[in-house]
C-alpha positions in Angstrom: 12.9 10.4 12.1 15.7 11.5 9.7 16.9 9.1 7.0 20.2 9.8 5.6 22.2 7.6 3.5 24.5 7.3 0.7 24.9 4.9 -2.8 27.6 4.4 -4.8 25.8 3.9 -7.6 22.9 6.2 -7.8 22.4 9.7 -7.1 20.9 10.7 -3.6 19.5 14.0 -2.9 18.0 15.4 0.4 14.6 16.7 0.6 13.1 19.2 3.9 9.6 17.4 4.7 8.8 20.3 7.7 11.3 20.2 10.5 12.9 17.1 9.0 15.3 16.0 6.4 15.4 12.7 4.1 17.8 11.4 1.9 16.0 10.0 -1.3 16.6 8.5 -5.1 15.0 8.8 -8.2 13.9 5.9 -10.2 13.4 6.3 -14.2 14.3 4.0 -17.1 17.4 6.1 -17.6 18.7 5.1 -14.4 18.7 1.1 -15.7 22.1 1.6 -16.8 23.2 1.3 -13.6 21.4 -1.6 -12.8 24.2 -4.5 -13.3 26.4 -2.1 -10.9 24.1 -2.0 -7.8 23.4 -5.8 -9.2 27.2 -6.3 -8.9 28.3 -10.5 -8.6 24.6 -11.4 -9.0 24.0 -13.5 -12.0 20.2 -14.9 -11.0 17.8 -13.0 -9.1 14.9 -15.6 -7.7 11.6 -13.9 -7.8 9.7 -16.4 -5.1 5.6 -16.9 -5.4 3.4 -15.9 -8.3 0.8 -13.6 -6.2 0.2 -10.2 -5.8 3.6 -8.9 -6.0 5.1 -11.8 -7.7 4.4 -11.1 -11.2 4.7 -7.7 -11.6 8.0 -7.8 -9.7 9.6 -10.8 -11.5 7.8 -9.4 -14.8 9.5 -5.8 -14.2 13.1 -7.1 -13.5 13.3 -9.2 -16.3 12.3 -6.0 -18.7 14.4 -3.6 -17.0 17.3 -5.9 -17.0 17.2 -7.2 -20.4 20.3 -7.0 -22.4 22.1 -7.9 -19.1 24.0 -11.3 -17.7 21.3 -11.5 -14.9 18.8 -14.2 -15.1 15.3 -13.5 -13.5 13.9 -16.9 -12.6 10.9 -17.5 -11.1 10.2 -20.5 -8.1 7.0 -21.9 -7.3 5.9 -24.9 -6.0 6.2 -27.9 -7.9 2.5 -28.3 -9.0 1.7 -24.9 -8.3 -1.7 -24.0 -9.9 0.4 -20.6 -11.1 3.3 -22.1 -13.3 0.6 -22.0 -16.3 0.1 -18.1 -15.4 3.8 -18.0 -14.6 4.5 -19.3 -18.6 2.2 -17.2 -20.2 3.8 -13.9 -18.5 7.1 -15.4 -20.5 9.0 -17.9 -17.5 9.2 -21.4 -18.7 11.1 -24.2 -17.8 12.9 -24.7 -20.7 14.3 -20.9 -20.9 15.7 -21.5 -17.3 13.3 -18.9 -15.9 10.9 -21.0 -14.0 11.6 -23.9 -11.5 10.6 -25.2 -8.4 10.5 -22.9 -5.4 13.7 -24.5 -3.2 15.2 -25.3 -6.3 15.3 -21.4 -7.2 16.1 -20.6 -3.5 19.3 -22.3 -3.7 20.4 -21.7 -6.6 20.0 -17.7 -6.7 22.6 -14.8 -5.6 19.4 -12.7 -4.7 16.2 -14.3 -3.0 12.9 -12.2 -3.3 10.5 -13.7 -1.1 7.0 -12.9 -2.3 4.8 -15.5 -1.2 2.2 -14.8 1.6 3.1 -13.6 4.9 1.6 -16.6 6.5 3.3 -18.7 3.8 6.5 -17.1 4.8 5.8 -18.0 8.3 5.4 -21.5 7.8 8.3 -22.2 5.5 11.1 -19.6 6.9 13.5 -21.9 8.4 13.7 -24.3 5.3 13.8 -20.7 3.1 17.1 -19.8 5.5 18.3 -23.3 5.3 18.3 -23.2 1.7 20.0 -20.1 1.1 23.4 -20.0 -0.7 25.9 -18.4 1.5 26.5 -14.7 0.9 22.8 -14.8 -0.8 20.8 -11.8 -0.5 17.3 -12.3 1.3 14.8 -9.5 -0.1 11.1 -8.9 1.1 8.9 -7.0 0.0 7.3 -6.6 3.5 8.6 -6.7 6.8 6.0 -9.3 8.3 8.5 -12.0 8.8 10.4 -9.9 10.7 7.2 -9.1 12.6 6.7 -12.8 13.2 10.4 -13.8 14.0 10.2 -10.9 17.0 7.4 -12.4 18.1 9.2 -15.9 19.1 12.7 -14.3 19.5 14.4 -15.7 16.3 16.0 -13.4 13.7 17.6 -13.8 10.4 20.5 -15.8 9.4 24.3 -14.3 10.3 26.1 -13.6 7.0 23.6 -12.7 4.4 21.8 -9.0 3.2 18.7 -8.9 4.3 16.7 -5.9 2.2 13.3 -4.7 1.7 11.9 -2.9 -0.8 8.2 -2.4 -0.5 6.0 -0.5 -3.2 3.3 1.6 -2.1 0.8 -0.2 -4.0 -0.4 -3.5 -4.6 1.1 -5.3 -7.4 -1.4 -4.9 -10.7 -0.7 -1.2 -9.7 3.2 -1.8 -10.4 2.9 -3.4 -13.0 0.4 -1.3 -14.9 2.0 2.0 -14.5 5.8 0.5 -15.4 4.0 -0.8 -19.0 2.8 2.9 -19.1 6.2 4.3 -18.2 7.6 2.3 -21.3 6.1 5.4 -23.0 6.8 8.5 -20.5 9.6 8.3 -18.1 9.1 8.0 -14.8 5.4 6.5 -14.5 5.6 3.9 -11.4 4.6 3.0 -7.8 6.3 4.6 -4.9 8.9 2.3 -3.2 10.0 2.0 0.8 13.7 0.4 1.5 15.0 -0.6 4.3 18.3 -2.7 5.1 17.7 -5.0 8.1 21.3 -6.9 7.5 24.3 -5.9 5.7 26.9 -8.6 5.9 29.1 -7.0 2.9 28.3 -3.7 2.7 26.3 -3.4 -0.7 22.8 -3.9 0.9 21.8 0.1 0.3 22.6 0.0 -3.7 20.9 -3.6 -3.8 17.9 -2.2 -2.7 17.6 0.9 -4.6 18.7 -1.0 -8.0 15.5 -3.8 -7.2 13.1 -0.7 -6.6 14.4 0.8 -9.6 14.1 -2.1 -11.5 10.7 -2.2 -10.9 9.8 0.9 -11.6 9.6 3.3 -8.5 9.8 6.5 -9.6 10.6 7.8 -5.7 12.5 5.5 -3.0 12.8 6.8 0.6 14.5 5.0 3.2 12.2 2.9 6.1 13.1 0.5 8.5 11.3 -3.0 7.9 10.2 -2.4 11.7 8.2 0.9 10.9 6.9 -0.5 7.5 5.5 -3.9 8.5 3.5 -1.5 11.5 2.8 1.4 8.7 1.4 -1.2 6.0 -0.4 -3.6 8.4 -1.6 -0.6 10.2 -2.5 1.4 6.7 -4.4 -1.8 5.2 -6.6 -1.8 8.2 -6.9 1.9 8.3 -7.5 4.5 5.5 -6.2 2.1 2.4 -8.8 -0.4 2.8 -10.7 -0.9 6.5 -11.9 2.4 7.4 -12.3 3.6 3.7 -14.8 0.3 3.7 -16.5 1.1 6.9 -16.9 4.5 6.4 -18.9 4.3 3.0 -20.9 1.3 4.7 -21.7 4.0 7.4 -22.3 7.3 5.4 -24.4 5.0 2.9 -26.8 3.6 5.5 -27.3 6.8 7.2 -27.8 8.8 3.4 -30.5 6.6 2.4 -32.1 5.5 6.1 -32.0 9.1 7.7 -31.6 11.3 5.0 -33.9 9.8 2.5 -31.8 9.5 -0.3 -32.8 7.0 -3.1 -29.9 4.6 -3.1 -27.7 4.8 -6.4 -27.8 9.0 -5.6 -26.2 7.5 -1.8 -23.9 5.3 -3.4 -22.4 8.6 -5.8 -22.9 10.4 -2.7 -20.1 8.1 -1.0 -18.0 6.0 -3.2 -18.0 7.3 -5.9 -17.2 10.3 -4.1 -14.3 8.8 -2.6 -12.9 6.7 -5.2 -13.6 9.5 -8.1 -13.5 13.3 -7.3 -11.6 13.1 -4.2 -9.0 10.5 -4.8 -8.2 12.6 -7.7 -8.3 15.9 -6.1 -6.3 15.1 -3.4 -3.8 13.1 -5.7 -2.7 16.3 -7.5 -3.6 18.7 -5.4 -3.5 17.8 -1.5 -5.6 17.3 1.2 -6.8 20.7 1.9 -7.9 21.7 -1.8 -10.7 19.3 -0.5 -11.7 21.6 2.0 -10.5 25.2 -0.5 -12.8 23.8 -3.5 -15.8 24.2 -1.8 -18.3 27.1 -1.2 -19.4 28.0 2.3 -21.8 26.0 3.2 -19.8 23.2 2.0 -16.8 24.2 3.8 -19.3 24.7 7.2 -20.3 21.1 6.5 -17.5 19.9 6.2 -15.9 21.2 9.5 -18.8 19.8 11.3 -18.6 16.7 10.1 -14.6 16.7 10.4 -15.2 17.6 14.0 -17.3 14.7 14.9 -15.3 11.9 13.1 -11.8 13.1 14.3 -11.6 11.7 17.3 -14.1 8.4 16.7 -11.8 8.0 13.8 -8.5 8.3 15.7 -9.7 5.9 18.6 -10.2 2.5 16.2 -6.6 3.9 14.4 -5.3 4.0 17.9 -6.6 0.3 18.8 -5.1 -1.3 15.1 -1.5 0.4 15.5 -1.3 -1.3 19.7 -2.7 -4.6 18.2 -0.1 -4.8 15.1 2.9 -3.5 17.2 2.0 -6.2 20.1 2.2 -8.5 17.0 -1.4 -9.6 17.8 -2.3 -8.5 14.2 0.6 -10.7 13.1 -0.4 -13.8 15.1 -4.0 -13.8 14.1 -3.1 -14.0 9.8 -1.1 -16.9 11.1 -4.1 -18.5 12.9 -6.4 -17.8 10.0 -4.3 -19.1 7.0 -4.9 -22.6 8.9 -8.5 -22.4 9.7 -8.4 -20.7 6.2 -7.2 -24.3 5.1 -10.4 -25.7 5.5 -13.0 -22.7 5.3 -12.3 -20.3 2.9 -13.8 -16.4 3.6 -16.2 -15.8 1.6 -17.3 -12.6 0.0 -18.4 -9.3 0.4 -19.6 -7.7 -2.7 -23.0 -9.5 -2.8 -25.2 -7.0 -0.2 -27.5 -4.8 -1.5 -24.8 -1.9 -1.6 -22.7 -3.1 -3.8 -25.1 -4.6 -6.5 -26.4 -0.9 -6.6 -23.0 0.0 -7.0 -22.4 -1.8 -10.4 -25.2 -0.1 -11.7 -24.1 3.4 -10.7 -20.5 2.1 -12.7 -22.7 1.3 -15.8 -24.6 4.5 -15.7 -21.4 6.9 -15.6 -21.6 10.1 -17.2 -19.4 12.5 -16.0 -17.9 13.0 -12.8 -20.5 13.5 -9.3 -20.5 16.7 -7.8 -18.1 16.3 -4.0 -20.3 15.8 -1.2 -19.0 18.1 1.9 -20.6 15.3 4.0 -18.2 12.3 2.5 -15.5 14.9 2.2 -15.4 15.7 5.6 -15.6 12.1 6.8 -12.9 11.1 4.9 -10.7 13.6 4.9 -10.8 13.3 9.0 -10.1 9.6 9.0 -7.0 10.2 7.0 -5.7 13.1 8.9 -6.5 11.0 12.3 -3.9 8.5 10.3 -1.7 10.8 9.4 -1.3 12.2 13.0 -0.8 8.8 14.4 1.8 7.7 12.3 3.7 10.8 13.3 2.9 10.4 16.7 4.6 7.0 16.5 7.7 8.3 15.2 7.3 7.0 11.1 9.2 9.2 9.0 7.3 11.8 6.9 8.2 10.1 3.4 6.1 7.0 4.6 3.2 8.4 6.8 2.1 10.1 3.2 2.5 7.0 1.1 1.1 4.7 4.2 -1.9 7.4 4.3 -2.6 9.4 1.2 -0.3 8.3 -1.9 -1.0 4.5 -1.8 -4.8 5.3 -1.6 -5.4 7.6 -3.9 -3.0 6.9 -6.6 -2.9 2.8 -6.6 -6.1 1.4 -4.4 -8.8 3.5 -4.9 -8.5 3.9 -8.8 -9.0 -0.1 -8.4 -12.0 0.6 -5.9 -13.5 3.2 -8.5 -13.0 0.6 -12.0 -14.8 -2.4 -9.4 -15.6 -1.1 -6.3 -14.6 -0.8 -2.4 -16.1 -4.5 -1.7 -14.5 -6.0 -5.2 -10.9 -4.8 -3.6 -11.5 -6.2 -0.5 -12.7 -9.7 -1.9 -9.2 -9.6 -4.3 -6.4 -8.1 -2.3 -4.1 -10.2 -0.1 -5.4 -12.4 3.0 -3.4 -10.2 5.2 -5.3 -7.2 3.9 -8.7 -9.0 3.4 -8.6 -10.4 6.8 -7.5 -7.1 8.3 -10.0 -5.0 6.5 -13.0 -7.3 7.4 -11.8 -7.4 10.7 -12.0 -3.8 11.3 -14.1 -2.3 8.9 -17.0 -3.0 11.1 -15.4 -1.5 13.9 -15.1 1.5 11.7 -18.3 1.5 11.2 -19.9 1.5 14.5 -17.8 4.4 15.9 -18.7 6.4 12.9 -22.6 5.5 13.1 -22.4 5.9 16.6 -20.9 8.8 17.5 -20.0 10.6 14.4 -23.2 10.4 12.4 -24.8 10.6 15.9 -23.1 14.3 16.6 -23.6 15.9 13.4 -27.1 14.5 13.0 -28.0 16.1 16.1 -26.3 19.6 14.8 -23.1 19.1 16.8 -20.7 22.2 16.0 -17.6 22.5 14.9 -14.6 22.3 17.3 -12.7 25.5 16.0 -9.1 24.0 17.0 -10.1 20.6 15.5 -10.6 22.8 12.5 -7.9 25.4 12.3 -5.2 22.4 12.5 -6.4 20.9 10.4 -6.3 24.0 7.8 -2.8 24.8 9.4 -1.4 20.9 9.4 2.0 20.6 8.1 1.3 17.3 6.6 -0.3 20.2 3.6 3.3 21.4 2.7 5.0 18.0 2.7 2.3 16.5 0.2 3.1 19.8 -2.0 6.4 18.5 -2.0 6.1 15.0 -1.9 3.9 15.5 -5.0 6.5 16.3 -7.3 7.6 13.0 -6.8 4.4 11.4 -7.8 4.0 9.2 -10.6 4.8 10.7 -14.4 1.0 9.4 -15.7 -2.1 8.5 -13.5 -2.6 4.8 -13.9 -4.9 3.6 -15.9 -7.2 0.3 -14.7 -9.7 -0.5 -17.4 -9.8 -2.7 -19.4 
């Protein structure tokens, strides 16, 4: 999919990603100049909900637009257990920058709407009711839209409807734009998409809200192919199969391979969430494989071979389930039963309590296991190919698959650990990730584990594309676009 466009306000360039072209912007505080142009006749942006992405976004707008006649206010609702989190971030009531949530909603020139997707689900029609007219609608995720297909409803006539979605979750934004107030271009990765454009200025709004943020890079989505890329990437490599994989390889290290258990937990996670995270953050997916020595790198292929296709089936199953809007459906169902019994946690099994001592132990970084590597790297190539297989632009299958995990989750994963970021992240993720990790998990014990246990081979095509992918050359390129500073979580 090509995606070409044009701004009056900010310079586009366009980028070859293999056989196809995309338009794209650059973010960086010098660009907040322009800000009050692509901003042009709003005077109050309403940043709704105080969750993941509510106060880095709100707290990122107001900075970036300071010195400006736009007002970021923030809505909750009235009682809201956040407004006390909301006033120490700097919103209060009596600066005019925190109100009730319909009060902000009608009063604004620009709606974001970040409170949860099941949330969104339940209070859409009073949200569009509310609206000013000639109001810009903005999401930050294209679920509603998901949900609104589902039941054959769309969006109010007459309004802009934008997304712009950041390829991380919102402590990541956050963190690396307070970095960037010291180098230039330090950020998360942002998606747009215009759904509605009932004037015209949609594009520029979009770009100037991910710039405001912080995005270093924006490339151009549809709010279609990211609410089935980001439902689909939480449940695959970002957080479900990254869980179930470790749950798998660390079982089998310390049941079948008699390792003692904090050497299995460095073995896996740490693995994952440390050398290879970083690795492939600077350097690709196939340094992984280049960096090591030749029994490593037959290893590796074996172990490739066997979870390819094991890997690619449960990716397979997810993408059909979110696209039917089955996936969509069931957060619905579980925010009500949700109502009345919470989920509990994760992080308590045996795993993960070895795991925080293997955190407190630290001393220097593990040497990669070709074992781990290979697993890993398999599920996210099997992601990878998917997502181009379903027609997602190039730009997005490498923040849906690589950039979003190794440059904003798994440093999270690696300061608290896989478990910690699936008890924390949003319900649509937790539920999605808990949902599927398992299923992860069985294919992997069952028929990956299974093969190379038994001494399975290496299937030479399996391995010579993946050495010859072209997803290699487009993360060479779409790594210049990466963030300025890795982020930083501790602390």
């Amino acid at each position: 999919m090509e995606t070409i466009f044009t701004s009056k306000v900010f310079d586009t360039e366009i980028i070859q990603l293999a056989h196809t072209r995309e338009t794209i912007v650059r973010g960086g505080r010098d660009r907040f100049s322009r800000l009050p142009d692509a901003f042009a006749g709003i005077k109050q942006i309403g940043v709704i909900g105080w969750g993941s992405q509510g106060p880095a976004q709100a707290q990122n707008l107001r900075d970036s637009l300071a010195g400006t006649d736009i007002r970021v206010k923030v809505g909750l609702r009235a009682g809201s257990s956040s407004m006390q989190a909301a006033r120490e971030a700097g919103f209060t009531e009596d600066g005019n920058t925190l109100g009730e949530m319909y009060e902000v909603i009608g009063e604004s020139d620009m709606v974001l709407l970040l409170i949860s997707d099941a949330a969104q689900v339940q209070n859409y029609k009073k949200v569009f009711a509310t609206l000013r007219k000639g109001a810009v609608l903005g999401l930050s995720h294209g679920f509603l839209l998901g949900h609104l297909e589902s039941v054959g409803e769309y969006f109010p006539p007459g309004i802009n409807v934008i997304g712009v979605c950041p390829k991380g979750m919102g402590p990541s934004v956050r963190r690396l734009y307070v970095q960037g107030k010291e180098i230039n271009g330090a950020g998360i990765n942002c998606s747009f998409a215009v759904e509605q454009d009932a004037d015209g200025m949609a594009t520029d709004q979009a770009l100037g809200w991910a710039i405001a943020i912080g995005a270093p890079y924006v490339f151009k989505t549809t709010l279609g192919y990211e609410y089935r890329s980001d439902i689909f990437g939480e449940r695959g490599i970002l957080l479900g199969a990254v869980h179930g994989i470790v749950e798998a390889l660390y079982r089998n290290f310390v049941m079948e391979k008699g390792m003692g258990e904090e050497e299995a937990f460095t073995a896996t996670v740490e693995n994952i969430t440390g050398p290879l995270s970083r690795t492939i953050s600077h350097d690709g997916i196939i340094a992984v494989y280049r960096q090591l020595d030749e029994e490593g790198k037959k290893t590796f292929a074996r172990i490739y071979s066997a979870a390819y296709h094991p890997s690619f089936d449960v990716l397979l199953e997810i993408y059909d389930e979110v696209s039917s809007g089955n996936e969509i459906r069931s957060v619905v169902m579980a925010e009500k039963r949700f109502s009345r019994y919470p989920m509990g946690k994760i992080d308590g099994t045996r795993m993960w309590r070895v795991g925080e001592r293997v955190r407190a132990a630290r001393s220097g970084e593990p040497p990669v296991n070709p074992v781990t590597a290979g697993l890993y790297c398999a599920a996210m190539m099997a992601q990878i190919d998917l997502l181009i297989e379903k027609g997602h632009c190039l730009s997005e299958v490498c923040n849906e698959s690589v950039i979003e995990a190794v440059d904003s989750l798994n440093p999270y994963m690696h300061f608290k650990g896989v478990a910690y970021m699936v008890d924390n992240c949003s319900t649509t993720a937790r539920l999605g990730s808990r949902k599927w990790a398992p299923k992860f998990d069985y294919n992997i014990m069952q028929q990956a584990l299974l093969d190379f246990d038994a001494g399975k081979p290496a299937d030479p095509a399996l391995i010579d594309g993946f050495k010859n992918h072209m997803i290699h050359d487009v993360l060479a390129a779409v790594a210049t676009m990466r963030p300025s500073v890795d982020i930083s979580v501790a602390g």
